[in-house]
C-alpha positions as CSV (number, residue, x, y, z in Angstrom):
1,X,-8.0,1.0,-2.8
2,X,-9.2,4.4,-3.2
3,X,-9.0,5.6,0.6
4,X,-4.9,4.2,-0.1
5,X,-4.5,6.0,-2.7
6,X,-5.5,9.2,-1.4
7,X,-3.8,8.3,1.7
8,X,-0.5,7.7,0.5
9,X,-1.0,11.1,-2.4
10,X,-1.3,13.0,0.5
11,X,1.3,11.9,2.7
12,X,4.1,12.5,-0.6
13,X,2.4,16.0,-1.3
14,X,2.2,17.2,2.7
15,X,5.2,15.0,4.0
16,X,7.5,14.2,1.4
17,X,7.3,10.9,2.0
18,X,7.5,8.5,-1.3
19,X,4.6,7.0,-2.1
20,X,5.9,3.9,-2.5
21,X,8.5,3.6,0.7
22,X,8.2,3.3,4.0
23,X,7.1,4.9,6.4
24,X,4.5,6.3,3.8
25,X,3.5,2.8,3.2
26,X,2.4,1.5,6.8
27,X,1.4,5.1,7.7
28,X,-1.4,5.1,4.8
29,X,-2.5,1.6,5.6
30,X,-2.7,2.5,9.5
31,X,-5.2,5.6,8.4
32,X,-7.0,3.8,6.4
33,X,-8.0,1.4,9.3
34,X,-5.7,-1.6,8.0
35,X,-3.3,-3.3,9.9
36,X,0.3,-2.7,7.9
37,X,1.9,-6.0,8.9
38,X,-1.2,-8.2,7.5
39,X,-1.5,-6.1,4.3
40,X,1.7,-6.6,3.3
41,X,2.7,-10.1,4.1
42,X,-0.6,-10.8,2.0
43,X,1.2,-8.9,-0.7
44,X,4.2,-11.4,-0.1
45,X,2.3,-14.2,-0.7
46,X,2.9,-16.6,-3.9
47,X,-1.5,-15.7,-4.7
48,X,-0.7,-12.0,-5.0
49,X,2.3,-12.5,-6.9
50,X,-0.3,-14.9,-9.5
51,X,-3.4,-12.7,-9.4
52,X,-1.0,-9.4,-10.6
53,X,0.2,-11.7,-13.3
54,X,-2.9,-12.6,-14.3
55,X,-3.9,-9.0,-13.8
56,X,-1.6,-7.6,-16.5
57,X,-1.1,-10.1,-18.7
């Protein structure tokens, strides 16, 4: 989550790119070595939706 972070920081600071729109979202995932279509159709999924609820409850 860390290497994501400092992905995406960098590529809104250098590039203007928000941090939470594309293309600053598959272009962070892609540098950190993760492949951007898997990442986020896991975030798509019913589970992830749960374990954030649960997460900030």
């Amino acid at each position: 989550m860390e290497d994501y972070v400092g992905a995406k920081c960098r590529r809104w600071i250098a590039n203007d790119e928000a941090a939470g729109e594309e293309p600053n979202i598959s272009a962070s995932l892609t540098e950190i070595e993760c492949e951007p279509r898997e990442v986020l159709a896991a975030a798509r999924t019913q589970q992830a939706a749960d374990e954030l609820q649960t997460a900030t409850d």
